[in-house]
VMD Tcl script that draws the C-alpha trace (Angstrom):
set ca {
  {0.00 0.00 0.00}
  {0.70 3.42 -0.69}
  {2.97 5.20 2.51}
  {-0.02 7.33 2.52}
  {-2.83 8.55 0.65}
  {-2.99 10.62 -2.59}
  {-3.92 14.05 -1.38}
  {-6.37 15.65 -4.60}
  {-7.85 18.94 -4.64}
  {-11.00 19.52 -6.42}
  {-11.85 22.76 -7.56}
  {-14.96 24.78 -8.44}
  {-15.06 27.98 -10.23}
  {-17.91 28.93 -8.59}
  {-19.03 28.56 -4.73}
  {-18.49 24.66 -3.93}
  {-20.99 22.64 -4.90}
  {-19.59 20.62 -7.37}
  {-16.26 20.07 -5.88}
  {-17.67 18.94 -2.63}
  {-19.90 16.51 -4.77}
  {-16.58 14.67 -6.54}
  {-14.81 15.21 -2.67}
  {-18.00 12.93 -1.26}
  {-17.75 10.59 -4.32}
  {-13.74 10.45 -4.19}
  {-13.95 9.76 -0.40}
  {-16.82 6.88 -0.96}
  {-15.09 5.48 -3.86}
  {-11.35 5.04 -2.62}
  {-11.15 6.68 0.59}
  {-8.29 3.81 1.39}
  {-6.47 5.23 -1.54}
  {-6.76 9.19 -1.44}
  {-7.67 12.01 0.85}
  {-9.70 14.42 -1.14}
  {-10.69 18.16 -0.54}
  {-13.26 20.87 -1.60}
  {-12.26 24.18 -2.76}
  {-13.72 27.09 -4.66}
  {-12.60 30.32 -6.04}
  {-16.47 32.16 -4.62}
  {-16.93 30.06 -1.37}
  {-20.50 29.62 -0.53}
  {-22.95 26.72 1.08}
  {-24.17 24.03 -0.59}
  {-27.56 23.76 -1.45}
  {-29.63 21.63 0.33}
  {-30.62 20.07 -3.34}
  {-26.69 18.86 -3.59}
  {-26.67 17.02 -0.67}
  {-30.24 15.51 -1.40}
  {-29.43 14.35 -4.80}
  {-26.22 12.89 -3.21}
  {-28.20 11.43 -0.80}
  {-30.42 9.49 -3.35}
  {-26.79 7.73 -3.95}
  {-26.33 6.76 -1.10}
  {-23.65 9.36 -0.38}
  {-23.07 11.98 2.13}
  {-22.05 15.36 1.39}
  {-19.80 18.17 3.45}
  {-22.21 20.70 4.91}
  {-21.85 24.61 4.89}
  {-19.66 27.12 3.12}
  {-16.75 25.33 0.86}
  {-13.26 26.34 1.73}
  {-12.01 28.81 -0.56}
  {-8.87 28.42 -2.74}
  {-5.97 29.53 -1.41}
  {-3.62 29.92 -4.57}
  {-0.15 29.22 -5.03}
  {0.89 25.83 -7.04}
  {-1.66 23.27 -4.75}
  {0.50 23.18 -1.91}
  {1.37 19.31 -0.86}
  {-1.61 17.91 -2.84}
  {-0.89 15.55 -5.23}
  {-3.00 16.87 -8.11}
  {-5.67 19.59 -8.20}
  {-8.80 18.69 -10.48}
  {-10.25 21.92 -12.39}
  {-13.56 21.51 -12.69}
  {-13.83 23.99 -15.81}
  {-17.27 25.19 -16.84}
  {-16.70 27.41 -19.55}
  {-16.96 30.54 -17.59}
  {-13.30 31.96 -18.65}
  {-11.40 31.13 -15.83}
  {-7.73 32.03 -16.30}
  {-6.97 28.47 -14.96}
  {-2.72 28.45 -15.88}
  {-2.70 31.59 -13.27}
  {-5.23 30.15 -10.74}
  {-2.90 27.02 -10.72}
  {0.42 28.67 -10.63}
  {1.72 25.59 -11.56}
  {-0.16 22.81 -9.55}
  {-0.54 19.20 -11.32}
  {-3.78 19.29 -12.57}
  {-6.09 17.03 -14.19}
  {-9.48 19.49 -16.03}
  {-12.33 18.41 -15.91}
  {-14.40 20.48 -18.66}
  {-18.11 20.28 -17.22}
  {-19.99 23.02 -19.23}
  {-23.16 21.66 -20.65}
  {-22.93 18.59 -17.89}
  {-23.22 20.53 -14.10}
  {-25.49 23.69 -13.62}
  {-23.49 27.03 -13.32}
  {-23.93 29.14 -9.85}
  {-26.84 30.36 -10.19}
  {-31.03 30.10 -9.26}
  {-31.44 27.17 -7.72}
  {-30.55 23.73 -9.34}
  {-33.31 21.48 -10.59}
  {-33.18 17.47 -9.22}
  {-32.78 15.82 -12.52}
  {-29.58 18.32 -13.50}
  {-27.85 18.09 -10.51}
  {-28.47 13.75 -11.13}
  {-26.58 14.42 -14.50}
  {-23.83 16.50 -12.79}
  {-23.64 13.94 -9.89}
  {-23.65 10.52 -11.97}
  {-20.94 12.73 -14.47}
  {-18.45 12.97 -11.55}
  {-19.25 10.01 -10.26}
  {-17.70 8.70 -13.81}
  {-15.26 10.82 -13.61}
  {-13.86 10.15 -9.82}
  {-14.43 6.36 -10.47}
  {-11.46 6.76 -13.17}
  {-9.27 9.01 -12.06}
  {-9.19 6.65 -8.68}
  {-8.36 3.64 -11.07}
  {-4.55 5.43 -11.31}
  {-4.42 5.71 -7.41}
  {-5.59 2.11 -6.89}
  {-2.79 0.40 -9.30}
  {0.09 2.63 -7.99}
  {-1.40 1.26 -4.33}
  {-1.07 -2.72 -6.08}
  {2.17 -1.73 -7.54}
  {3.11 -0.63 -4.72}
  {1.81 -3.87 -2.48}
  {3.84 -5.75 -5.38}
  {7.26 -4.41 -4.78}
  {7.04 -4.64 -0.50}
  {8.99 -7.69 0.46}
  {6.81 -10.39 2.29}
  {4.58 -13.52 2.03}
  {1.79 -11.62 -0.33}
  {4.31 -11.89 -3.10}
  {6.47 -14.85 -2.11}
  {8.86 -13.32 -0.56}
  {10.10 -13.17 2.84}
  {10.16 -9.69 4.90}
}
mol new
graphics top color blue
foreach p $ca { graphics top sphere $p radius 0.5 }
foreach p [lrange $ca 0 end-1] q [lrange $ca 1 end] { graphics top cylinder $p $q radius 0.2 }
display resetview
């Protein structure tokens, strides 16, 4: 196993929502293999739609106001995940140089805006749900590659 887990950053251009959605879905999907966090560049709660549509999943989302970004190059995080939504964002300067992944979810995830309808936010959800499940497909072979090369009877040798 991994010394510890990846540390990814998801990021929403507008006040949370989103990134605390693929956060919830990272953590349920392979919270063994990463530690994911919420950030957004115009902090502000969640609507109580997000976390019901979630909640239909069978997954629980982060209450109140998501942390806002902080800048600079993602700090100790592993990789920082964009989630772009075709509202100009100047993303090379909001990254500063992080390792990112973008994710371009215009036309998939309502903007910030009136309130959300159900059946979008479902779209949005089972989209990063797809997403998440993939990107956590990297972190769970380096974790077996990993397991593979530690001396000991799992591979046939002796520690």
């Amino acid at each position: 196993m991994f010394k510890r887990r990846g540390r990814i950053l998801f990021l929403d251009p507008g006040s949370g929502a989103r990134a605390r959605m693929a956060e919830a879905w990272a953590a349920a999907l392979g919270g063994e293999w990463v530690a994911p966090e919420a950030a957004a560049l115009r902090p502000g709660p969640v609507p109580a739609q997000v976390a019901a549509v979630m909640a239909e999943a069978g997954v629980a989302v982060a209450s109140g106001a998501c942390p806002a970004w902080a800048g600079g190059h993602g700090g100790d995080r592993d990789l920082v995940v964009p989630l772009e939504l075709g509202t100009g964002e100047d993303w090379a300067a909001i990254l500063d140089g992080a390792r990112a992944k973008r994710w371009d979810l215009a036309g998939v995830c309502p903007g910030d805006g009136a309130t959300p309808e159900p059946d979008a936010l479902r779209v949005c959800r089972d989209a990063l749900k797809e997403r998440v499940s993939g990107l956590l497909g990297g972190f769970r072979m380096k974790a077996r590659e990993a397991d593979q090369r530690q001396p000991g009877p799992q591979n046939g040798r002796q520690g």
